[in-house]
N, C-alpha and C positions, 0 to 999 in steps of 0.2 A: 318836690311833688307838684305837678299841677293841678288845678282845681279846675272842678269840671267849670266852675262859674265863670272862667276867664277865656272860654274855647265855644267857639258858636254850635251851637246847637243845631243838627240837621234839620233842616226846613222843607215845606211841601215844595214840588216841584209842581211847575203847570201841568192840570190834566189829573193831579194826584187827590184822590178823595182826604175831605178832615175837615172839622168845621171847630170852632171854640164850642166847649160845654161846659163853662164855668172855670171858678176860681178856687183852686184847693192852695190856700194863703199865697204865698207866691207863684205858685203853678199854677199853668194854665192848664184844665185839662184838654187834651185834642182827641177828639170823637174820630176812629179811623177802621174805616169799612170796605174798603178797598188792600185786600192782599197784596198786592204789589206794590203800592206805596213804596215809594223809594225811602222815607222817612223813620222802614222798620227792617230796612237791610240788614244792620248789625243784630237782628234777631234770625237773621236769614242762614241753615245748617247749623250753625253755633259752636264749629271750630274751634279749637282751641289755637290753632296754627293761623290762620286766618286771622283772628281776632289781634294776636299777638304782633302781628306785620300791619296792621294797618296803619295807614302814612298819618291819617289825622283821627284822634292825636296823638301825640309823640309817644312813645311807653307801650299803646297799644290797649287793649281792655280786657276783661273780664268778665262771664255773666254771673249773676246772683240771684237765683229763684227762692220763690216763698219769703212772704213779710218779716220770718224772723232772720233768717238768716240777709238781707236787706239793711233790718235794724243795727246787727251785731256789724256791717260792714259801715255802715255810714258812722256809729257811735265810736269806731276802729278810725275814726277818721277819713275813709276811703270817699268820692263823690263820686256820684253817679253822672254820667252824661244825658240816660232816659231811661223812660219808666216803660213798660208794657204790661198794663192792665187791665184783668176785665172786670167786668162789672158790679160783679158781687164780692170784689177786692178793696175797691175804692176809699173805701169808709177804715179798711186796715192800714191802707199807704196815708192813708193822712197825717196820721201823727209822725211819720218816719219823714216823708219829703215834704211838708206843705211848707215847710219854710225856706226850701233852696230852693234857686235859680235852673230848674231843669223842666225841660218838660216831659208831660207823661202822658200817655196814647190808652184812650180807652178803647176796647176792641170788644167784638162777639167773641165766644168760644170759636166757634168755626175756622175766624178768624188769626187767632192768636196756634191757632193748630194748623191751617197752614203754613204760615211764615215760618214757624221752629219744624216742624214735622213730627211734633208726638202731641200728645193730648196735656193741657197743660193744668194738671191737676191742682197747685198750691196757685196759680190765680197770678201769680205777679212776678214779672222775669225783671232786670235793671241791667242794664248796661252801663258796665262800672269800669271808670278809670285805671289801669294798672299802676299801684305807685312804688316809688323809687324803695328798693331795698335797704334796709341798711345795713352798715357794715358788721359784720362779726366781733371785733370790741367792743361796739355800740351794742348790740343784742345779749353781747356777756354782762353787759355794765350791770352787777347788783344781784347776778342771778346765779343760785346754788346748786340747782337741777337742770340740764339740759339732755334733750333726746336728739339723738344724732340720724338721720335717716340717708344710710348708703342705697342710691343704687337702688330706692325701692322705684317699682317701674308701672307697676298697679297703681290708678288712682283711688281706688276705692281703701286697698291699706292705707297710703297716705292719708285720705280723709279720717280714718278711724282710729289710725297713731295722733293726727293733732286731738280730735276728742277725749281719749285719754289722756293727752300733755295738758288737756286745760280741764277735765274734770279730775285729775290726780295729783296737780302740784307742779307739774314743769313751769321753769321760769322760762326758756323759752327753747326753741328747737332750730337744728341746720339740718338743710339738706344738701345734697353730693352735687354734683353737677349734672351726673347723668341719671337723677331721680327726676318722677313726673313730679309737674307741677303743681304745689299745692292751693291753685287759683285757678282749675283747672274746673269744668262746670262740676265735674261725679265729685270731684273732692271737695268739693265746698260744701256740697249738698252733705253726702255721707258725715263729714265732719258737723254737721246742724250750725254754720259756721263758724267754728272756733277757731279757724284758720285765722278769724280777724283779731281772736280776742291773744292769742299766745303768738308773743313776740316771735318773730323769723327770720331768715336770710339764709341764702347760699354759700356753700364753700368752693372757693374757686380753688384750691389744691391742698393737700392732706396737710402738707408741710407746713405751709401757715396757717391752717387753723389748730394742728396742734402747738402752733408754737404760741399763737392768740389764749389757747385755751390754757395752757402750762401757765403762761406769763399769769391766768389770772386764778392760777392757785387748784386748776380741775384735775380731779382726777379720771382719768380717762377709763371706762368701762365697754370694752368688746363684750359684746353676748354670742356665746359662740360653743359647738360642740367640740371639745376640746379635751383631754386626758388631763390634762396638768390644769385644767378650771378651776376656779373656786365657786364653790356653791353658794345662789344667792342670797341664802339667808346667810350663810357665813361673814360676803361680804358685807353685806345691811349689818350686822352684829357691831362691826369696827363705825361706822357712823361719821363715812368723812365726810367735812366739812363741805364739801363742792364736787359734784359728780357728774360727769357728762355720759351719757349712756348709749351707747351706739349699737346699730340695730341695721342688719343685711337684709338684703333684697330675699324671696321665699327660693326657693329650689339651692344658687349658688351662693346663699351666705353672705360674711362677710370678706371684702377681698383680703388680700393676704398683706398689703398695704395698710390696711385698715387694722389686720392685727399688731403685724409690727409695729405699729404709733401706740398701740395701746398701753395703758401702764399695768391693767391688769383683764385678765380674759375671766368671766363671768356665767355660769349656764344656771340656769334653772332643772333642779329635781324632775324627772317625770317617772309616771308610771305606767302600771298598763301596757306594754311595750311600744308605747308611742315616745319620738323621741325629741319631738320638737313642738313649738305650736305656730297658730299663725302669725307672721311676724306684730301685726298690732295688738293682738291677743297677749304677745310675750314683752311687747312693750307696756301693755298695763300693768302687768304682774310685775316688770322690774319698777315701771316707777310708784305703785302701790308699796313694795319694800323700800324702797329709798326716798319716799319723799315724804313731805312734812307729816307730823301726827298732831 
């Protein structure tokens, strides 16, 4: 992974408003009143496509809004390359960044709502480093519970399946290759970021992660409407050792791929003549039954 402290930091260009306004421990902070400033580009639409291809630096970045979710990404290890701050934030980003090497842009409201284009309510946006995933063995090593996310394409589910993998006990969670990203701005947000706190990484094809997953003793859980299902208190009853819990995209499920790796197909009871719920909805409920007490 690279650190943001070893990549120079975007600088004023001639012509570009900012002035120094003091010392928040190692940062400087930079007073910036001028919208256009080329120094607040990466706050500029806030893309997730964009952000992800930009040449410097390498990996690309991610944004992080609001001090806590900021804290949960820096304490995750992740660095920031800048800060965007307004004023009545200041005093909340200090204990988070005043001791890296970044700088951090104090702006007017006005201001900070031009450059993003909405109103920026929680006061502090970061422009953060994308860092290296890690591999699928390394993300199993140790862990008993895992959530599987196919193919979810919504970031707001995304964000609200990691919230519950980290307030119910998941050791950590995969996503598909053609699931949104969960570093993605709605899902960071939505998740209050526990994206940073519950270990992750992508699956690059079915075939080796269940073969990753088998080798390390998981039992593979489809959740799925299915006639020959087992119900999930049934399966919670048995109490195996290691469960990976896999979890479809809303409308078409999960794929058919994704059943057949499975070891066993899994639904929850409903009532009411409702027959499903929403897929993070139904990922709380399974890992509330299957994970720690």
């Amino acid at each position: 992974m690279r650190s943001a402290c070893c990549l120079a930091a975007p600088r004023a260009a001639s012509g570009e408003s900012g002035e120094s306004d003091g010392r928040l421990g190692r940062v400087e902070l930079l007073r910036v009143t001028n919208p256009d400033d080329r120094r607040l580009d990466e706050y500029r639409a806030l893309t997730d496509t964009a952000l992800r291809t930009v040449n410097d630096p390498a990996g690309g970045l991610y944004i992080a809004e609001s001090t806590k979710v900021i804290a949960r990404a820096v304490a995750a290890g992740h660095r920031p390359r800048s800060v965007l701050v307004q004023e009545r934030r200041i005093d909340d980003i200090r204990a988070i960044v005043g001791d890296l090497d970044v700088p951090v842009y104090v702006v007017p409201d006005e201001v900070a709502e031009s450059v993003t284009g909405f109103a920026v309510h929680r006061g502090t946006i970061a422009s953060m480093h994308r860092p290296e995933l890690p591999t699928v063995r390394e993300v199993l090593d140790g862990a008993r519970l895992v959530l599987i996310l196919e193919n979810l394409g919504d970031h707001t589910n995304v964000g609200a399946a990691f919230r519950a993998a980290a307030g119910l006990g998941a050791d950590a969670v995969l996503v598909s290759p053609g699931g949104a990203d969960p570093l993605y701005r709605r899902s960071v947000r939505v998740s209050m970021g526990t994206v940073f706190q519950v270990p992750w990484t992508r699956i690059t094809d079915w075939e080796s992660a269940v073969a990753d997953l088998h080798a390390a003793r998981f039992d593979i859980a489809a959740l799925a409407l299915r006639d020959d299902a087992v119900t999930l208190d049934a399966y919670a009853a048995e109490r195996r050792e290691r469960v990976a819990v896999v979890m479809g995209a809303e409308g078409d499920g999960l794929s058919r791929t994704a059943l057949e790796m499975a070891d066993t197909v899994v639904t929850i009871p409903m009532f009411g003549g409702v027959d499903s719920l929403n897929v993070a909805s139904a990922a709380a409920v399974a890992l509330w039954a299957l994970g720690p007490r």
